[in-house]
N, C-alpha and C positions, 0 to 999 in steps of 0.2 A: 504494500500500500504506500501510495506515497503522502511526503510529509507535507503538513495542512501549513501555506504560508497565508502573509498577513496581504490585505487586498490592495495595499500602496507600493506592497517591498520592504518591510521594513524587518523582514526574516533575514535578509541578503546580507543586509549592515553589518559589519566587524568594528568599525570605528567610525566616530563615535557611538558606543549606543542610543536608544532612544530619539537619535533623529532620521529623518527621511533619506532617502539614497542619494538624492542629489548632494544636499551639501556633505553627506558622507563622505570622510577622509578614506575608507576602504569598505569596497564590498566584498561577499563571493563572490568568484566568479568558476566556481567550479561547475562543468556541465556534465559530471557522469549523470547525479541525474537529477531532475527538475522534482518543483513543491508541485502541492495538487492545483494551483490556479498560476501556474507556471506557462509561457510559450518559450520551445528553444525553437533556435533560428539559427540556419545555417547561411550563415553571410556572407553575399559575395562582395559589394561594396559598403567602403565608410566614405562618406559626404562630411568631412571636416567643417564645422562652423569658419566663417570666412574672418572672425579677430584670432580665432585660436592657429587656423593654419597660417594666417600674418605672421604670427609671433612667432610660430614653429621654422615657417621657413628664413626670418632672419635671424634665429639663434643657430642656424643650422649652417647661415649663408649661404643659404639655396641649394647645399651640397646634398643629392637622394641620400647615401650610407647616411649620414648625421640626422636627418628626417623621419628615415624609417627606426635607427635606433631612439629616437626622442621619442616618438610612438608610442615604441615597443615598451619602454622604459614608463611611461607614465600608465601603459594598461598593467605591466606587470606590478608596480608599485599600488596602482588605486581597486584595480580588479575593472576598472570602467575607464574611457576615453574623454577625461575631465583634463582638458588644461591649468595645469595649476599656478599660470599666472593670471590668464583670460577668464579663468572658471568658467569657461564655455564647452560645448561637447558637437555634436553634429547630429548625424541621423547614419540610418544604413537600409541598404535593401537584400533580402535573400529569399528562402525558401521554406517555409513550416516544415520543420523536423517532426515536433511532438507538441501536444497538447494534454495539458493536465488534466486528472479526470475530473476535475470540480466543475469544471467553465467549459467540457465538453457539449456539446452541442445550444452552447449557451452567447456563442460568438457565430456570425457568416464566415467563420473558416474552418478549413481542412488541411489537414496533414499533403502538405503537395505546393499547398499555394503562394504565391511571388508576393511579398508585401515590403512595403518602405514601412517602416514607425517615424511615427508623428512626435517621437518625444526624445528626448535628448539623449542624446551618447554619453552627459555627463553624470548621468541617473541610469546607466544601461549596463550590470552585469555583462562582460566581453572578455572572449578569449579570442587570441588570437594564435594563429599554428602558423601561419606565415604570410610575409608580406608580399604578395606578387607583383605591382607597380602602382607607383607612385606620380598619380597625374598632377604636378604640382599646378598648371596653369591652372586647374580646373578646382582643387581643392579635393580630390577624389584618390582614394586607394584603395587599389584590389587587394582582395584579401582571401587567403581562409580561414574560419575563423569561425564560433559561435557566438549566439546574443541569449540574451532575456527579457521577455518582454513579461511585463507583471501584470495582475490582473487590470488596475487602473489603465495603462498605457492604451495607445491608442495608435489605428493606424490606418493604412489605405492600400486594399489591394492593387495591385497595377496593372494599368490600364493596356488593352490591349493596343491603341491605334497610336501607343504616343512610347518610343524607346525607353528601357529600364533607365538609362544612366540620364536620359534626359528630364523624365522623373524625379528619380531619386535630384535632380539639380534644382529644380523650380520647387518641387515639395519642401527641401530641407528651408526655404523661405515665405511660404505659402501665408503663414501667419500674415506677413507684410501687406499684401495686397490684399487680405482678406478685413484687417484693419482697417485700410485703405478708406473699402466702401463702404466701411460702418459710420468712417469719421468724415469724409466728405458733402458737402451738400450745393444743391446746386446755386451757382454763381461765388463760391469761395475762389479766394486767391491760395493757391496750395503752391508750397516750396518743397520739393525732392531732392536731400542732401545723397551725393554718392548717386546720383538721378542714372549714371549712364553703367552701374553694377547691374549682379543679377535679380536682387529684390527691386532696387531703385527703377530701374524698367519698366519691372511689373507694376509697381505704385505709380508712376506715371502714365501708363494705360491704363488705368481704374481709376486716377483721380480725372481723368481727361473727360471719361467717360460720365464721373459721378458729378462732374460739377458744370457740364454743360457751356451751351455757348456763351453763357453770360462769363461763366468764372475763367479762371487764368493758373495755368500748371509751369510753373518757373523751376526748370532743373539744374542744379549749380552737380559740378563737375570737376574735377581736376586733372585728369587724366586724357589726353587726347584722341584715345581710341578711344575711352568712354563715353566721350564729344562726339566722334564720328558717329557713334550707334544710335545715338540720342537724334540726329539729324536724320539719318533714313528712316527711322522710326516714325517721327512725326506728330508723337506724342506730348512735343512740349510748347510752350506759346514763346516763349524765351527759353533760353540754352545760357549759361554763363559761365565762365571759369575762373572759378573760384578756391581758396584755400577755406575750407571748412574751419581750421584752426584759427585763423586770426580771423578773430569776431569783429572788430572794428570795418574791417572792409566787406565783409557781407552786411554787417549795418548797414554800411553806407551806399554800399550798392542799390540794395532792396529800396532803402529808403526813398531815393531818385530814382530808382524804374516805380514806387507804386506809388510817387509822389504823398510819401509820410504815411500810406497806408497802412501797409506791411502785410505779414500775411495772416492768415485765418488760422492754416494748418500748417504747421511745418513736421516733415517728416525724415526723420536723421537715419541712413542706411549705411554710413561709413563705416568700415573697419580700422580706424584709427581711435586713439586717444583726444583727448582736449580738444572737442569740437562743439563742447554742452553750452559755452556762449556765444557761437557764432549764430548756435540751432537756436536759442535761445531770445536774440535781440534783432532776430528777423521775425518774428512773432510780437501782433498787435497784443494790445492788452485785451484779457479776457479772450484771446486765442487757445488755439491747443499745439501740445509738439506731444509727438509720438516716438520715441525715444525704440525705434527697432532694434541699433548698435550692441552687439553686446558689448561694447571697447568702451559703453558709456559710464562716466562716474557718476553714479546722483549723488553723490553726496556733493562733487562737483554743483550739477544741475540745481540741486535743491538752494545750498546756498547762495549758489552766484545768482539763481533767480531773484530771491531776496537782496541780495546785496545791490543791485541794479534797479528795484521794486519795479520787478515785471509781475502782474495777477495775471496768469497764465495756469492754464489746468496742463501738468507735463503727467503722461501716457505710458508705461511703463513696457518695453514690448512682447509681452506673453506671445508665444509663436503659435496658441491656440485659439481659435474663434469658430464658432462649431461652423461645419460647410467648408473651413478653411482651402480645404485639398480641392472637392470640387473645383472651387472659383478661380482656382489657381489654374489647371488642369485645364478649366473651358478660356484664360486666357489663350493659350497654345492652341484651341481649336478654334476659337473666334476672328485673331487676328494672323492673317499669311506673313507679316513683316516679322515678327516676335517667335512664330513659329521656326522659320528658318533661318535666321538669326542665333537663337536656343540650340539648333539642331548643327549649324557651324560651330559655336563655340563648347557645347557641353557634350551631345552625343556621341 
């Protein structure tokens, strides 16, 4: 019989006890054999969070051996794929091994089936057997390797008409754009930091979408090829290139393109550090910022909001919003420009 675990994970914890698996310093991650509300998964990609593989590949200096050993090193060390500067984790896709007997027939899946999870690699029970390559452009590693998926967790089988790996690339951000259309309304001015990334895209064809011909989708950029995609896309009303970090000049930018308006929504997607006042003082008062980054400090955010006396509602970026995957997913089948775009750079 198998043993009865707790419906969040919190059987897995070795350290500290008593708290939940993510901020857990160590899990298990042994998979001879699984609790009764247990899924193992045999995995063939991990989808790195885009702050934690930042930080992994300049400690590494972009070198693969030093990449895959940083890896290797932080699952063997946590039991799970939690960076422990970033405290971020990713996602992964593979294949239903086994299913516990408690939550048999109590989920739409079966023993056989391709799924991505919805929840973090840095809350995921993971072993790995070996690394087989290392797509550093893309943030992606092949793997062999098993998972844990708990009963809580959550996930999306995959789709037939759209590639795993292109999947697994748009899902591991899905929350973003799914936020997106919660938080935009029509005739807002919306600002998309990191606009020409993989999330930032997506948020910019949802806000373009949710805020209609009245509103206005301003995407700041810093990178040139992320400029270029942002142009054939066609999803933004202004394009700018901007340093997210020095808040002073996206101030001042914003200010003279909205003539002192500012904007409504700003939505921060960068994977860098110290960009919480740039994201911050391009938002009117009694706007909102949605804080997707996980590079972001609130504690940063919180006080410099106050310190500046911005009243601003700041948005924390949970990567969950139920529908998430769907809305993501029918981006890719709605617009041909985004589709194959996605399918050059991540497929």
């Amino acid at each position: 019989m198998e043993r009865k675990g707790n419906f969040y994970g919190t059987h897995r914890v070795i350290e500290p006890i008593g708290v939940l698996p993510q901020p857990a310093l160590r899990v298990d991650n042994n998979m001879e054999s699984i609790y009764d509300n247990e899924i193992l998964i045999d995995v063939d990609i991990l989808n790195i969070d885009s702050a934690s593989f930042t930080q992994i590949k300049e400690q590494a200096k972009g070198d693969e051996r030093k990449i895959e050993e940083i890896i290797l090193n932080i699952v063997s060390n946590q039991g799970k794929m939690k960076n422990p500067v970033t405290g971020s984790g990713g996602m992964l896709i593979g294949t239903v091994e086994k299913i516990g007997e408690a939550i048999q027939g109590k989920r739409d899946l079966k023993v056989g089936d391709r799924i991505a999870t919805l929840v973090s690699l840095s809350l995921t029970p993971l072993s790995i057997q070996k690394i087989i390559e290392i797509k550093k452009e893309i943030d992606q590693v092949k793997v062999q390797a098993k998972a844990i998926l708990f009963e809580s967790g959550i996930y999306v089988k995959l789709p037939d008409d759209i590639p795993d790996a292109l999947s697994l690339a748009v899902l591991d951000v899905c929350g973003a754009p799914a936020q997106t259309a919660r938080l935009v309304n029509s005739g807002d001015t919306v600002i998309v930091i990191g606009a020409g990334g993989k999330s930032g895209m997506l948020c910019c064809y949802e806000a373009k979408r949710r805020s209609g011909i009245n509103g206005k989708v301003i995407g700041i950029e810093y990178d040139d090829r992320g400029i270029e995609r942002l142009h054939s896309l066609e999803v933004c009303d202004h394009i700018l290139k901007l340093d997210a970090a020095n808040a002073l000049s996206c101030y001042e930018t914003i200010r003279e393109l909205t003539n002192g308006e500012m904007a409504d929504l700003v939505i921060n997607n960068v994977n860098i550090p110290n960009t919480e006042m740039g994201t911050i003082l391009m938002c009117k008062d009694r706007g909102k910022v949605y804080f997707f980054s996980m590079a972001t400090s609130f504690t940063k955010a919180a006080l410099g909001a106050e310190g500046v006396g911005k009243d601003i509602d700041m948005i924390i970026g949970n990567g969950y919003a139920r529908g998430h995957a769907d809305i993501t997913l029918n981006i890719l089948r709605e617009s041909k420009k985004i589709r194959e775009l996605y399918e050059r750079l991540y497929a």
